[in-house]
Backbone bond lengths (Angstrom), bond angles and torsions (degrees), N, CA, C in turn:
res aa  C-N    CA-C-N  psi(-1)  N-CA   C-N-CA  omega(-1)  CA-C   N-CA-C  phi
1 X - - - 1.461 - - 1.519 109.67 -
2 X 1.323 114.55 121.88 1.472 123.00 -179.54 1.647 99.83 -61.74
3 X 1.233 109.96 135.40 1.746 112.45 158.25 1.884 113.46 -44.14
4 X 1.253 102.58 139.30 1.329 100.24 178.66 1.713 121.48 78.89
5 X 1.334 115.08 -8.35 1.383 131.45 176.71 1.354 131.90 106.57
6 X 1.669 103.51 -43.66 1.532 125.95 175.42 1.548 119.20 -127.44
7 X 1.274 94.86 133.81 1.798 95.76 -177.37 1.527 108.41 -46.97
8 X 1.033 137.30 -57.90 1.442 122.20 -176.37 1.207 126.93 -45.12
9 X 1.647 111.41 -21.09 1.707 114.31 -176.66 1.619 110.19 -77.54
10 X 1.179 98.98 -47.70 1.649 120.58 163.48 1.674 122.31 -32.77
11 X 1.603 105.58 -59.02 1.324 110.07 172.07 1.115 123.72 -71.41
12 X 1.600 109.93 -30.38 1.593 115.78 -173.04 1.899 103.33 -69.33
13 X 1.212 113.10 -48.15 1.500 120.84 175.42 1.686 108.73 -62.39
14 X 1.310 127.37 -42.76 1.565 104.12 -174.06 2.025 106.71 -84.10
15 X 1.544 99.24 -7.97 1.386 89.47 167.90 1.704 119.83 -102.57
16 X 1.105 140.34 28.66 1.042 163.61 -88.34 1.747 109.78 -147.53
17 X 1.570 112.33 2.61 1.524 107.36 -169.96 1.277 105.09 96.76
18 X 1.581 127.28 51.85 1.383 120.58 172.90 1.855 89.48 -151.58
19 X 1.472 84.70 126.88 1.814 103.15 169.20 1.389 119.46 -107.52
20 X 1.406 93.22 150.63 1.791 98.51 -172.45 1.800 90.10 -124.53
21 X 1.796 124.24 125.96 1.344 107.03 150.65 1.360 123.28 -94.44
22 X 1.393 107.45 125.52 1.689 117.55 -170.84 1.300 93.44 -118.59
23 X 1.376 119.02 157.92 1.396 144.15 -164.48 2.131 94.80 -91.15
24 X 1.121 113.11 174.09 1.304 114.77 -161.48 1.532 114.73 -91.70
25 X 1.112 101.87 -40.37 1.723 132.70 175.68 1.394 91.43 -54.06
26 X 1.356 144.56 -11.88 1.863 133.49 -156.84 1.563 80.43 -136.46
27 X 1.314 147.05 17.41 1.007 133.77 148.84 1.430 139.37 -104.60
28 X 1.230 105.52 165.41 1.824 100.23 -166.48 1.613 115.95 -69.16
29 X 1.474 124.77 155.33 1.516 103.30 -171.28 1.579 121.36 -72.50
30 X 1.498 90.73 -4.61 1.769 109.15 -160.35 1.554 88.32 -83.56
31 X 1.525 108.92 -54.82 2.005 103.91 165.63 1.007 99.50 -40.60
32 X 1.839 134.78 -112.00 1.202 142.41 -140.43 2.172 98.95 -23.55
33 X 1.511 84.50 -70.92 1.962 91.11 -172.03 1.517 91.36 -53.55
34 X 1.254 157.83 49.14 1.609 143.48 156.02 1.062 82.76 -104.77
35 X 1.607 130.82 -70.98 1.278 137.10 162.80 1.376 145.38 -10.88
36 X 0.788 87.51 -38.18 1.990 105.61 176.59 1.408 97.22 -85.61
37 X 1.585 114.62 -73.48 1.696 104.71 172.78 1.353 126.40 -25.31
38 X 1.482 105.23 -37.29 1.862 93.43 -167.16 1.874 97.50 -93.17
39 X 1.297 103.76 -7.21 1.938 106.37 175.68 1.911 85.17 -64.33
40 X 1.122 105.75 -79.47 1.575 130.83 173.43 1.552 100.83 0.92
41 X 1.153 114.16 -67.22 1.526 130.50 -148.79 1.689 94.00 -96.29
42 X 1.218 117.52 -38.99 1.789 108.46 169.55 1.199 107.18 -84.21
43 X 1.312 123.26 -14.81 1.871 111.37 174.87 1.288 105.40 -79.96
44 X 1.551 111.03 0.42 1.852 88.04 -166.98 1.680 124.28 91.90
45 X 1.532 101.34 -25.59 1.485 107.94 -164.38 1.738 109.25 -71.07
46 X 1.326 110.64 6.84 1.275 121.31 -144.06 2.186 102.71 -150.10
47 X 0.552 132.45 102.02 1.731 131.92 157.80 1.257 111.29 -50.84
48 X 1.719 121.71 -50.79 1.309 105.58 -136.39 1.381 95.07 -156.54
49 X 1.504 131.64 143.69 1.921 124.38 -164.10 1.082 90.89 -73.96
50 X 1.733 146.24 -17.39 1.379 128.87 -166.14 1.721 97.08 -91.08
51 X 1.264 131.41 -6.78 1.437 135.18 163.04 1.314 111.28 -95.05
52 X 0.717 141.33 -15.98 1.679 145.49 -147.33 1.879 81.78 -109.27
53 X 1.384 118.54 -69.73 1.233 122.38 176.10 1.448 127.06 -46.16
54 X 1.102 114.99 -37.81 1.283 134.92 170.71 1.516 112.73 -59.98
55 X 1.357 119.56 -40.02 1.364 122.14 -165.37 1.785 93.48 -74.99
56 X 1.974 90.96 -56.37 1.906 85.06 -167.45 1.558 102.61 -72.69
57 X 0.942 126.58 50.40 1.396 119.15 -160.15 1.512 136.08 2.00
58 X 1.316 102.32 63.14 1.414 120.11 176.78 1.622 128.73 -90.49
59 X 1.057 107.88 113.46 2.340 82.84 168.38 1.185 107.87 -67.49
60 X 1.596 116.37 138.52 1.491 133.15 157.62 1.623 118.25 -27.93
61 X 1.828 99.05 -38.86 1.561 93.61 -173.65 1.296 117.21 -70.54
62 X 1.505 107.58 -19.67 1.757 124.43 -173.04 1.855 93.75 -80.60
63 X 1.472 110.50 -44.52 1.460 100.05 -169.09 1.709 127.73 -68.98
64 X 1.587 92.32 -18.15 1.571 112.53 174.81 1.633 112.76 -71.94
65 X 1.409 120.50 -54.30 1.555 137.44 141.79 1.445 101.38 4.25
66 X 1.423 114.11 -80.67 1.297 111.60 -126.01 1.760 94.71 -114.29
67 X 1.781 134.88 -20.37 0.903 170.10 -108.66 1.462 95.56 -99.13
68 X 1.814 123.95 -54.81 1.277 118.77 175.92 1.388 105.90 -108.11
69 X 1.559 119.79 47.52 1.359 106.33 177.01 1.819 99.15 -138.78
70 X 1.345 124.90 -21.51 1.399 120.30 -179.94 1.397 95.12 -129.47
71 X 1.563 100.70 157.89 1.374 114.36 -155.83 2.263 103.24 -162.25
72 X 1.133 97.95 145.20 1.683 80.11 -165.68 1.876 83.52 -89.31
73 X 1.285 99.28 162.59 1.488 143.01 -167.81 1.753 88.10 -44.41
74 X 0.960 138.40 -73.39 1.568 114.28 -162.41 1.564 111.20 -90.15
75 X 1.454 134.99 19.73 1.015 146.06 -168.58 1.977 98.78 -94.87
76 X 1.084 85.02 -23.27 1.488 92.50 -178.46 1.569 130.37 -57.05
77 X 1.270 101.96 -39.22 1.511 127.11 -176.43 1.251 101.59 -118.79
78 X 1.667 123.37 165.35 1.645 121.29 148.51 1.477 89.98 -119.35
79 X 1.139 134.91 -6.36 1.511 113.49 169.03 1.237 114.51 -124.68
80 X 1.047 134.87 148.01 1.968 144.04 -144.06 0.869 104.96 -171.16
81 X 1.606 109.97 133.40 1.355 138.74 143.40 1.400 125.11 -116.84
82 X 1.629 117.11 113.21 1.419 129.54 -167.54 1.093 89.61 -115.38
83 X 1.950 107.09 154.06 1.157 114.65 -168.56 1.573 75.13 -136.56
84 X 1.387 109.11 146.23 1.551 130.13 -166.67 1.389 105.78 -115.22
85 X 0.964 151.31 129.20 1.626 136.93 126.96 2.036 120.69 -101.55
86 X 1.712 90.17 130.46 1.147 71.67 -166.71 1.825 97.57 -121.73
87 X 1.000 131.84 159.62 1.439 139.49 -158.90 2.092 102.44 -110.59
88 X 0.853 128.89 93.34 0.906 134.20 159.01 1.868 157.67 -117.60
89 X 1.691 119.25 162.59 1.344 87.31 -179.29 1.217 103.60 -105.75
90 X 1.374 115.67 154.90 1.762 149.55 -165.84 1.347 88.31 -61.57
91 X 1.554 122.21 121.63 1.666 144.09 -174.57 1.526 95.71 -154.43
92 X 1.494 113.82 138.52 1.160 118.59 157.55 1.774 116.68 -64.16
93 X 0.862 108.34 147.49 1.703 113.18 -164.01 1.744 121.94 41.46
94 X 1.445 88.88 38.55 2.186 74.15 167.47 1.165 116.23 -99.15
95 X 1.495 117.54 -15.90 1.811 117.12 175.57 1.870 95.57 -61.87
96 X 1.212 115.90 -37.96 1.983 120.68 -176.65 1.608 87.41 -67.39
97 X 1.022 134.56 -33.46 1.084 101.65 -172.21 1.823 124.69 -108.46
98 X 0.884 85.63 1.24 1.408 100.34 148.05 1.197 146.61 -70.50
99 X 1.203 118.16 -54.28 1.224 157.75 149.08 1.725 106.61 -35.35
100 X 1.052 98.61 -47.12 1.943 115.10 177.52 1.354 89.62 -53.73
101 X 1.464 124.66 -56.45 1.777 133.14 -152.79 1.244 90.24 -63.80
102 X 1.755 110.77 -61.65 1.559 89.51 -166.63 1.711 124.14 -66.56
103 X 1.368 108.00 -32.64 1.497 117.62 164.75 1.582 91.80 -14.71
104 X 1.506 98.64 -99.27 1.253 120.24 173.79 1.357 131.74 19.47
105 X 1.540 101.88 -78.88 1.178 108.66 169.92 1.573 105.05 -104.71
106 X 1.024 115.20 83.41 1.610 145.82 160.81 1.863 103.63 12.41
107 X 1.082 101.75 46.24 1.535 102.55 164.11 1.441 113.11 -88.07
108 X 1.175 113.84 -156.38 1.708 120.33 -170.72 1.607 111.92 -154.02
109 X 1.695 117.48 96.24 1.462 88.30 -177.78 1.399 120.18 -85.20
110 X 1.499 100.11 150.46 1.746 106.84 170.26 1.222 105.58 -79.28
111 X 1.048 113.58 -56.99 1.613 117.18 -146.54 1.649 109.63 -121.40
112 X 0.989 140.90 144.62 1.452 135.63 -166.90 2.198 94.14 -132.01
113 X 0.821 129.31 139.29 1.743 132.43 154.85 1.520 118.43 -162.23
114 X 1.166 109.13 117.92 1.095 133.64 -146.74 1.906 110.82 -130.12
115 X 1.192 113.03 95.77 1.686 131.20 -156.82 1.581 89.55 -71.12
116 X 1.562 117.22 135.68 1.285 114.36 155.05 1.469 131.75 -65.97
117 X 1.439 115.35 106.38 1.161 120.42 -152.87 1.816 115.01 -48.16
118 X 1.319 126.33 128.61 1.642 143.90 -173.38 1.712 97.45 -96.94
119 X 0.892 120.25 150.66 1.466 121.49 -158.55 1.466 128.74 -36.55
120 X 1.385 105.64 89.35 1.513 138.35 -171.87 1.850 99.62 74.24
121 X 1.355 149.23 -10.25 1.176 138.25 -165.35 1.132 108.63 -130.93
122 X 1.547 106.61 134.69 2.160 125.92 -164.49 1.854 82.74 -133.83
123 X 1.580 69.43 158.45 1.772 94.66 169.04 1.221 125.89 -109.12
124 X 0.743 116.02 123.85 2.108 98.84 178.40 1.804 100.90 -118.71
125 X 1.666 94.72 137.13 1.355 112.80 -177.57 1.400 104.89 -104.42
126 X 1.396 157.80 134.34 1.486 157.49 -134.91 1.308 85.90 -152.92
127 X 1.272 134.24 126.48 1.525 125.67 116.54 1.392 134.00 -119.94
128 X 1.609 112.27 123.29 0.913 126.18 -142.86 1.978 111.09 -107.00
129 X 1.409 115.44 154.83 1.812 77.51 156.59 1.583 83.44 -132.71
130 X 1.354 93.36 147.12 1.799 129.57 -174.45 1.250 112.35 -74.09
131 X 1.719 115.47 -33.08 1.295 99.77 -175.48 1.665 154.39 -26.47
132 X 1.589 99.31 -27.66 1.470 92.73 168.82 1.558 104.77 -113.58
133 X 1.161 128.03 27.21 1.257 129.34 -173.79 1.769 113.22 -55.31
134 X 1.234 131.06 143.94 1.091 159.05 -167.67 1.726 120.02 -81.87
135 X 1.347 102.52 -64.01 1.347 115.99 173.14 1.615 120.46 -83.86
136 X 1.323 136.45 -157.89 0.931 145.60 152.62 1.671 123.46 -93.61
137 X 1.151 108.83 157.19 1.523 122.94 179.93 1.386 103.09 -33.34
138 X 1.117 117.85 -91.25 1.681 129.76 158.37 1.395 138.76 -37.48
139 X 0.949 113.45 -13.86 1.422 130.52 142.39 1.147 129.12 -48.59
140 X 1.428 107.29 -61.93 1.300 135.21 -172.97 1.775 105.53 -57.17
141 X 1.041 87.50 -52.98 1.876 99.90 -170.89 0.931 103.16 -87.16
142 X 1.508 136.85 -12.25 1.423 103.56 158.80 1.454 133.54 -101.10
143 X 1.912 105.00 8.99 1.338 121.85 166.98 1.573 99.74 -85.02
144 X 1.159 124.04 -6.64 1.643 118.76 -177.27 1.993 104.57 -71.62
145 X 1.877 84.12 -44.44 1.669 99.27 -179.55 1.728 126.96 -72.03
146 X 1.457 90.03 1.91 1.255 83.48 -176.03 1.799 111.79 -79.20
147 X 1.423 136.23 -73.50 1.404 110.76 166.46 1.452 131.29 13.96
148 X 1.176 106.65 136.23 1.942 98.54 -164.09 1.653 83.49 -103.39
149 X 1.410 133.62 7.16 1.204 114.98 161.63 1.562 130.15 -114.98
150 X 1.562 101.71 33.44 1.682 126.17 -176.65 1.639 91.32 -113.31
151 X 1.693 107.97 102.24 1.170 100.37 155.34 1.819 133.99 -70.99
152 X 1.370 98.63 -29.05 1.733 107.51 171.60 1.095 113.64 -146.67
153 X 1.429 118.49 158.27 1.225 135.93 156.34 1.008 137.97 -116.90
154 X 1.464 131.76 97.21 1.694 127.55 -157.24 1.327 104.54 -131.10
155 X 1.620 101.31 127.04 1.904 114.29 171.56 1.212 97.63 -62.41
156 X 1.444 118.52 134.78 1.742 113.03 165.10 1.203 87.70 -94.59
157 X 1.432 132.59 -75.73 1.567 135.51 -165.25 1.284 123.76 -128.55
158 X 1.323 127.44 170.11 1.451 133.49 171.59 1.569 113.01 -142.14
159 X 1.109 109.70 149.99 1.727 108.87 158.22 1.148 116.62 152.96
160 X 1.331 103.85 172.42 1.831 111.27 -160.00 1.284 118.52 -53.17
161 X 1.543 117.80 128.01 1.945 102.27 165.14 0.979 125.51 -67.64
């Protein structure tokens, strides 16, 4: 027995205005390629969804499917607040140079915390808001990782202001 009595009530409620962020690798290929088409079609690289589809090799009927339901990771919001933690070793000027990255890509920090470094290694917690950010999500974090004295980089959170 479907919840609610009838399968349609069921589907209409779990599709209903509720998001899940899942990593890319746990998605379907027909998702990921929905995705690329609509990069395709906002880059320009593309006129038209029957080209755009064609390139990622998608059918239209698959791209219509899936089209208002997945969306890549910062498409979600236009205004953001990410909270960063990042794992590092104790260098004179690496919070400056960090800080440069996010410069960089035109974020805004809120919040700065900064662990007194325990034998040679501090943490720094960032929260940032993204809104006018430049690059992409992933981009971003992996220009954070670049420094050979950033052992990690981990999103704690995101979400709307």
């Amino acid at each position: 027995m479907w919840p609610g009595g009838k399968k349609g009530d069921f589907m209409k409620r779990v599709g209903d205005g509720r998001f899940y962020l899942v990593r890319e690798d746990v998605l379907t290929e027909s998702m990921v390629k929905t995705i690329e088409v609509k990069r395709l079609l906002t880059n320009g690289e593309a006129s038209t969804i029957q080209e755009a589809a064609k390139k990622a090799g998608l059918s239209r009927s698959a791209f219509y499917k899936y089209r208002d339901t997945v969306f890549p990771f910062e498409s979600i919001a236009r205004e953001r607040i990410l909270t960063i933690f990042i794992q590092l070793e104790d260098r004179k000027g690496s919070l400056a140079v960090l800080l440069g990255i996010v410069s960089e890509a035109k974020c805004n920090v809120l919040t700065i915390h900064q662990t007194i470094p325990v034998q040679a290694r501090a943490n720094i917690t960032l929260s940032l808001d993204v809104t006018m950010m430049t690059i992409t999500m992933e981009e971003f974090l992996q220009r954070l990782k670049v420094p050979d004295f950033v052992d990690s980089v981990t999103l704690i959170s995101s979400g709307a202001l």
